[in-house]
NUZA-608944 format. One record per residue: x, z, y of N, C-alpha, C, O in turn; residue in one letter. Coordinates in steps of 0.2 Angstrom, whole numbers, plus 5000, padded with zeros to 4 digits. Last residue first. Example, Ala and Ser with C-alpha at 12.3 -4.5 7.8 and 13.67 -1.06 7.14 Angstrom:
BEGIN
506450354989506850364995506450395000506750405006S506650394972506250394978506650394984507150424983A
% end
This chain:
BEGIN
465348855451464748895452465048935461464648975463X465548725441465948785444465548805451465448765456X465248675425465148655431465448725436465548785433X465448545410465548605414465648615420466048585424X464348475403464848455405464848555410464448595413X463148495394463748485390464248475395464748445392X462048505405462048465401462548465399462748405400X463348645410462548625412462748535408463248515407X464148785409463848735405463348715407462848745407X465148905421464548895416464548825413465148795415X466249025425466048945426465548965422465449025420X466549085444466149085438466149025434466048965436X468349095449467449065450467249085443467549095438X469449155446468949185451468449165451468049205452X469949075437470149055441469749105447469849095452X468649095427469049065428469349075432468849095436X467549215418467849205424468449155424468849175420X466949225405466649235411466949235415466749275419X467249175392466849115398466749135404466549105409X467849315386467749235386467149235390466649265390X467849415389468249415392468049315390468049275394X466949505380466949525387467349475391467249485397X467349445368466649445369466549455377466249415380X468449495366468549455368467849415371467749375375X468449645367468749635371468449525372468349495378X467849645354467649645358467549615366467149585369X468849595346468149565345467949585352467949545357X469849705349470149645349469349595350469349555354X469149825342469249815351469449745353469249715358X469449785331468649785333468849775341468749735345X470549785326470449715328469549705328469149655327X470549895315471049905323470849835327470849845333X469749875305469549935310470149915316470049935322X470649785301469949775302469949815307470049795313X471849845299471749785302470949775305470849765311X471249955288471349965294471549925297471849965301X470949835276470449905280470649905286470249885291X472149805273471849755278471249795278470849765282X472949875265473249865275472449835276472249855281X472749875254472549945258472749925263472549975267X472749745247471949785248471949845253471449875255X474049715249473749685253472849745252472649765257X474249835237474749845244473949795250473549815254X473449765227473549835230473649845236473249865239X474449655228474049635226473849705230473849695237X475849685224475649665231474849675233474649685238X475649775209475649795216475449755222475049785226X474149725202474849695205474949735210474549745214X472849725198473049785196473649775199473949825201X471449655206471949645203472449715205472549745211X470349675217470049665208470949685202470949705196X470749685230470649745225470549745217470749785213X471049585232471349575229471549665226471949695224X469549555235469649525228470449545228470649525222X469449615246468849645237469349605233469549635228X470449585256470449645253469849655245469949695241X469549465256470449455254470449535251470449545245X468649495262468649445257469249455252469349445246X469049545275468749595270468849535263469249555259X470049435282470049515279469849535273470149535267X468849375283469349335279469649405277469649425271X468049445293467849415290468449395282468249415276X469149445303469049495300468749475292469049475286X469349305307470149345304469549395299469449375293X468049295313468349255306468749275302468749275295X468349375324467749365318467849355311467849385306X469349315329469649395327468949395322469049415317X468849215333469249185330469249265327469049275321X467649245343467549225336468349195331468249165325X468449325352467949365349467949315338467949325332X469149185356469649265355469149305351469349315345X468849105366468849065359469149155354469249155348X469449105379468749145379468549135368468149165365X471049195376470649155372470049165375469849225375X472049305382471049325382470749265382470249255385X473249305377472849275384472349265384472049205385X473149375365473549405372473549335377474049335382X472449315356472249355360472649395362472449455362X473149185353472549175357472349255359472049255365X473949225343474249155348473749175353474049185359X473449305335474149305338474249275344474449295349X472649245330472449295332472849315337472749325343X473249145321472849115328472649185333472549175339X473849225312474249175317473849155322474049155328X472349255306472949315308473349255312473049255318X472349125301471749135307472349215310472549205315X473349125290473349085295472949085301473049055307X473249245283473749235285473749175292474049185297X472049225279472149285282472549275286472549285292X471949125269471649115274471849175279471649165284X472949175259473249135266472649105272472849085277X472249245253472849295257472949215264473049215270X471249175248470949225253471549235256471549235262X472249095240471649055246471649095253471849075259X472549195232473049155235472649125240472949135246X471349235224471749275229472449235233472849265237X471049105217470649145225471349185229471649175234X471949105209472049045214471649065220471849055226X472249185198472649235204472249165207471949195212X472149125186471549185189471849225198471549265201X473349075183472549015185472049075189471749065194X474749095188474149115184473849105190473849105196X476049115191475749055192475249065187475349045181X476849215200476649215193476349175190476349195185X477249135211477749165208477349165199477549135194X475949145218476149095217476649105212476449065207X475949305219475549255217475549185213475349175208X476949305231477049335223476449305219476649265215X476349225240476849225238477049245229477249215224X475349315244475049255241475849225238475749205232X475949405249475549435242475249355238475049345232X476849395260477049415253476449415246476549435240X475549375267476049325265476349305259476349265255X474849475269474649445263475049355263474949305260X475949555274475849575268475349525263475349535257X475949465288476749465284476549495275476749465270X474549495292474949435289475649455285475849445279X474649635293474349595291474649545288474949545283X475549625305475749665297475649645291475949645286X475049575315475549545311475749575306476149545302X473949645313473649595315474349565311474349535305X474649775320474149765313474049715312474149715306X474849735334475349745328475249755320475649755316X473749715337474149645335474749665333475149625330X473549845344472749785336473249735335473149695331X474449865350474249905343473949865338474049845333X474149795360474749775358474749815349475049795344X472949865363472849785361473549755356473449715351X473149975367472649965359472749895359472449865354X474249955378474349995370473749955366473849915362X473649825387473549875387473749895380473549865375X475049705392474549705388474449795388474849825390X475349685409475749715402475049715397474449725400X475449635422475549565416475849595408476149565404X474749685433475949695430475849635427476149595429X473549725427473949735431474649715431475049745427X473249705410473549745412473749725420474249685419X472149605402472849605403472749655409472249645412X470749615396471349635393472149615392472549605388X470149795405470449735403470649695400471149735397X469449915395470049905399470149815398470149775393X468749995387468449975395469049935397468949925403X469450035376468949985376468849955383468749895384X470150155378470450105383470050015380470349965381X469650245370469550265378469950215380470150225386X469350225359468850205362468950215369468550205373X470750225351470250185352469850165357469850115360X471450325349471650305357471150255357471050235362X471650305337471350375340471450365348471450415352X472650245330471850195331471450265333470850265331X474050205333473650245332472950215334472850175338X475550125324474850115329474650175326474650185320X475450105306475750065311475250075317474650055316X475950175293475650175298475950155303476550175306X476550075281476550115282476050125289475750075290X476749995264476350025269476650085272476850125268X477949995255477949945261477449965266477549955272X
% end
């Protein structure tokens, strides 16, 4: 079921890049990192899935981690092709969730199990530009104006 999706060799040279496109087209590494992103998810879908299936007590992390994956992976989706300012830290957490996901279902000999520890490496590594992107992209422009925060209410500059 693994296979290569996307090239992550195109990486750094389109980091500079907005994260929508003139036109209203997503730039490739973007549309790349979120085709990882949904692979991602569909695999630890299937993995918390079969999981469930075997109904063992020792599997109940690995079923957490996969669906934690799965549901911030969904938010990732939703929020970073409209440059969420909320986009840096949500692809945090995916990641973050990732890695967790990928140790523990390294622990276990199961195929799916396997399969979910080998995509979600390179997820990670593809949903850097995605962190970044959004670090560049959240709070600093509305509408053309600047905005900022003055005593917790929002002010337009």
């Amino acid at each position: 079921m693994s296979q290569q999706l996307g090239s992550t060799s195109q990486g750094n040279q389109m980091s500079q890049q907005p994260a929508m496109q003139s036109g209203g087209t997503l730039p490739q590494q973007t549309r790349s990192a979120l085709h990882e992103v949904a692979h991602a998810v569909q695999v630890c879908g299937w993995c918390a899935d079969q999981c469930i299936q075997t109904a063992d007590p020792n599997m109940i992390e690995c079923i957490r981690l996969c669906e934690d994956v799965v549901e911030l992976g969904e938010t990732v989706l939703a929020t970073a092709p409209r440059s969420s300012r909320y986009t840096a830290q949500i692809v945090q957490a995916f990641q973050q969730a990732a890695q967790e996901c990928a140790q523990e279902c390294g622990h276990h000999q199961a195929s799916h199990c396997q399969e979910c520890a080998s995509v979600l490496p390179q997820t990670i590594s593809a949903t850097q530009q995605l962190a970044t992107q959004g670090q560049q992209v959240g709070g600093q422009q509305m509408g053309g104006q600047q905005m900022g925060t003055m005593g917790g209410a929002q002010q337009t500059w």
